[in-house]
N, C-alpha and C positions, 0 to 999 in steps of 0.2 A: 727420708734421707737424713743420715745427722747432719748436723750442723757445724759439729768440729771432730778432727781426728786428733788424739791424743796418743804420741808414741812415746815406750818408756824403754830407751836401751839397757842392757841390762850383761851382766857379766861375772856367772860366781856368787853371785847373794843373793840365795835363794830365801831367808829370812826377812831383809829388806825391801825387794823389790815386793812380795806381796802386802807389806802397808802402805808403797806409792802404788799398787793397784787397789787399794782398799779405800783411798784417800780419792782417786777416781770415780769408784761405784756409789760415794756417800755422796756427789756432789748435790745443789741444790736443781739442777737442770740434768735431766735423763738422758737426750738426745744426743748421744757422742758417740763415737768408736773409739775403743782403746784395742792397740797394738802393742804387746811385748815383744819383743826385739832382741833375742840375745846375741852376742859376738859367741862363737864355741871357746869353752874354756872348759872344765871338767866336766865327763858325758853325765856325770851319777845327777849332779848339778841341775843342768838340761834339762832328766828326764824328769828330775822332780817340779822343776817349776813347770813346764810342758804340764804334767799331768793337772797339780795344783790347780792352774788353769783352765784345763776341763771339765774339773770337779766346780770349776760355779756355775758351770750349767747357763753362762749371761752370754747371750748371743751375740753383744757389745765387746764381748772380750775375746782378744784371739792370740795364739801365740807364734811366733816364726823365729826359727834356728836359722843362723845368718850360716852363709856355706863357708866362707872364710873371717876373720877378724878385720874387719875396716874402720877398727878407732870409729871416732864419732864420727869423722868425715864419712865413712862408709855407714853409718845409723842413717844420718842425717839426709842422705841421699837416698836411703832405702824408705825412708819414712812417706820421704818428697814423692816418692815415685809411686806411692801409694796412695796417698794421698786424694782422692774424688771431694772431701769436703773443702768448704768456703775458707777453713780454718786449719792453723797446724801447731798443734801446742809439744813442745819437746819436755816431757820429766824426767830429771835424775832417777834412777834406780834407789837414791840413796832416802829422797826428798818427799814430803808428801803436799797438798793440796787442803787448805782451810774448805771446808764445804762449800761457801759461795764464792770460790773463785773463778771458777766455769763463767757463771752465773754475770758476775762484775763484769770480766773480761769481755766475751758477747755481748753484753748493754753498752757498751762502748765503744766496741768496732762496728756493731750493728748501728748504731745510732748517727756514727763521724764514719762515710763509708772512704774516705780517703788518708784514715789512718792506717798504717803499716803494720804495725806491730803494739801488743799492752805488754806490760811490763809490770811487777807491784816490789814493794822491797819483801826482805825477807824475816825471820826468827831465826836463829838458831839452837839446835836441839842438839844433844849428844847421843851418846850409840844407842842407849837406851830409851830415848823421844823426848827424855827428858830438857825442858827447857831451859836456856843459858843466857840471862836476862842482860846481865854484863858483858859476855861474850857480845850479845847481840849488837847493844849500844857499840863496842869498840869495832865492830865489823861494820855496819850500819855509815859511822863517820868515815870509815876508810874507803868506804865507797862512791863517798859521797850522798849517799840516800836519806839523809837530815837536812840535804841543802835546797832539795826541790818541792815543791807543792805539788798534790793532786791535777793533771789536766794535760794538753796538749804540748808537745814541745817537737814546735814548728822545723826548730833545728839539734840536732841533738851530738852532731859530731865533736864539741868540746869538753860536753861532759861525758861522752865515749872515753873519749881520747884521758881527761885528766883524771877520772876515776871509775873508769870501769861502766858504774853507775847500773846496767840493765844484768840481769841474769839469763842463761840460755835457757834452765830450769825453769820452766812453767810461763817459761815469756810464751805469748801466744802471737803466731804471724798471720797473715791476711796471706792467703794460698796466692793471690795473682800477683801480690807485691812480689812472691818469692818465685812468682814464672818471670817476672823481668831479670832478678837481680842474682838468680841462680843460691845454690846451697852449695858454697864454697867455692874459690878457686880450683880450678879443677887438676891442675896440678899438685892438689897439695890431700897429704891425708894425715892415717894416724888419731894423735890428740888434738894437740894443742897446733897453732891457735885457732880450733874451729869454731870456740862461742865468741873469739873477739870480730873474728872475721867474718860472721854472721851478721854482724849487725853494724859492722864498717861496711859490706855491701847496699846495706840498708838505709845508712845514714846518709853514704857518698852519693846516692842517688836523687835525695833530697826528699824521700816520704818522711812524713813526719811520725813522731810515735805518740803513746799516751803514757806517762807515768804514771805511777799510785804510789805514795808513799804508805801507804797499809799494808802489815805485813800480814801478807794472806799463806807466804810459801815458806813450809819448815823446812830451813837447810841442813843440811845433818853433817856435823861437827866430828869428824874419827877422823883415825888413824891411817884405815883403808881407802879413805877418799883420794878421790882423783888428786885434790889439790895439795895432797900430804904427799900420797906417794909415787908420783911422775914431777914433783916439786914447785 
């Protein structure tokens, strides 16, 4: 059985989404499932990463055409509900995975079994993967991710609240925390706020998480990002 499930939603970028499933198959730890996840958007789109898909031949990878569009609250619940491993790691489409972050992440939850959720900061890359050093640092402090140390953080609803601080992208959740605390309000869909609300479910609950100040997860910086173009 693997050990963790790893879903990548996915919408329209068919060029993107296969280096966060390429950043997946490189990891340092084999034992996972990955789930591509698309919301329908254009069918030519679909057929091509569907097929792409099959052509790698990795038993680990599988793809699923969502029947309608449910924003990430619809991902996130489709993910959930599939979900059999111990673990549930969410990737952007856009984002990829340093090789031992699998790796980190499980040494950690595996080890502190009443940790919730890992967390690591980020890099930032632009469209081309290219790295944005200065970009990074200016993102990095606005997040707050300069201000905490590597380890446990017993209570983490302040630096929720004042700076964002965790990302939905490659955060990885402990499956039973997320049978208590549910994957989202259930009245709510769509976008936004489903990664803030993720982990105010998480926080208000009182599990603790583990931060990493290492940036293990390249954010990817354009135009078409969620966060440019839904505002």
């Amino acid at each position: 059985m693997a050990r963790i499930l790893v879903g990548i939603p996915t919408r329209n970028r068919p060029d993107l989404v296969k280096e966060a499933v390429q950043s997946v198959r490189s990891q340092t730890v084999s034992d996972f499932r990955l789930v591509v996840s698309e919301n329908p958007g254009r069918p030519e789109v679909s057929a091509e990463v569907s097929a792409w898909v099959a052509s790698l031949g990795d038993p680990r990878v599988s793809y699923t055409l969502q029947p309608i569009d449910g924003g990430e609250y619809g991902q996130g619940r489709y993910l959930f509900s599939v979900c059999t491993e111990p673990f549930l790691c969410i990737l952007h489409d856009d984002d990829a995975m340093q090789p031992d972050y699998l790796e980190q992440a499980l040494a950690v939850l595996e080890r502190h079994d009443d940790i919730a959720l890992y967390g690591s900061s980020q890099f930032l890359v632009d469209r081309n993967s290219v790295h944005q050093p200065e970009l990074t640092e200016t993102y990095s402090r606005f997040q707050g991710r300069d201000r905490f140390p590597e380890g446990r953080m017993p209570r983490f609803v302040e630096p929720l609240l004042e700076f964002g601080l965790f990302s939905i992208s490659g955060a990885v959740f402990r499956a039973s925390a997320l049978e208590v605390c549910g994957i989202g309000d259930p009245d709510l869909g769509g976008l936004f706020p489903f990664e803030f609300n993720m982990f105010l479910r998480v926080a208000e609950r009182g599990f603790p998480a583990w931060y990493s100040p290492a940036r293990r997860i390249a954010y990817r910086w354009h135009d078409s990002s969620i966060r440019h173009s839904e505002g």
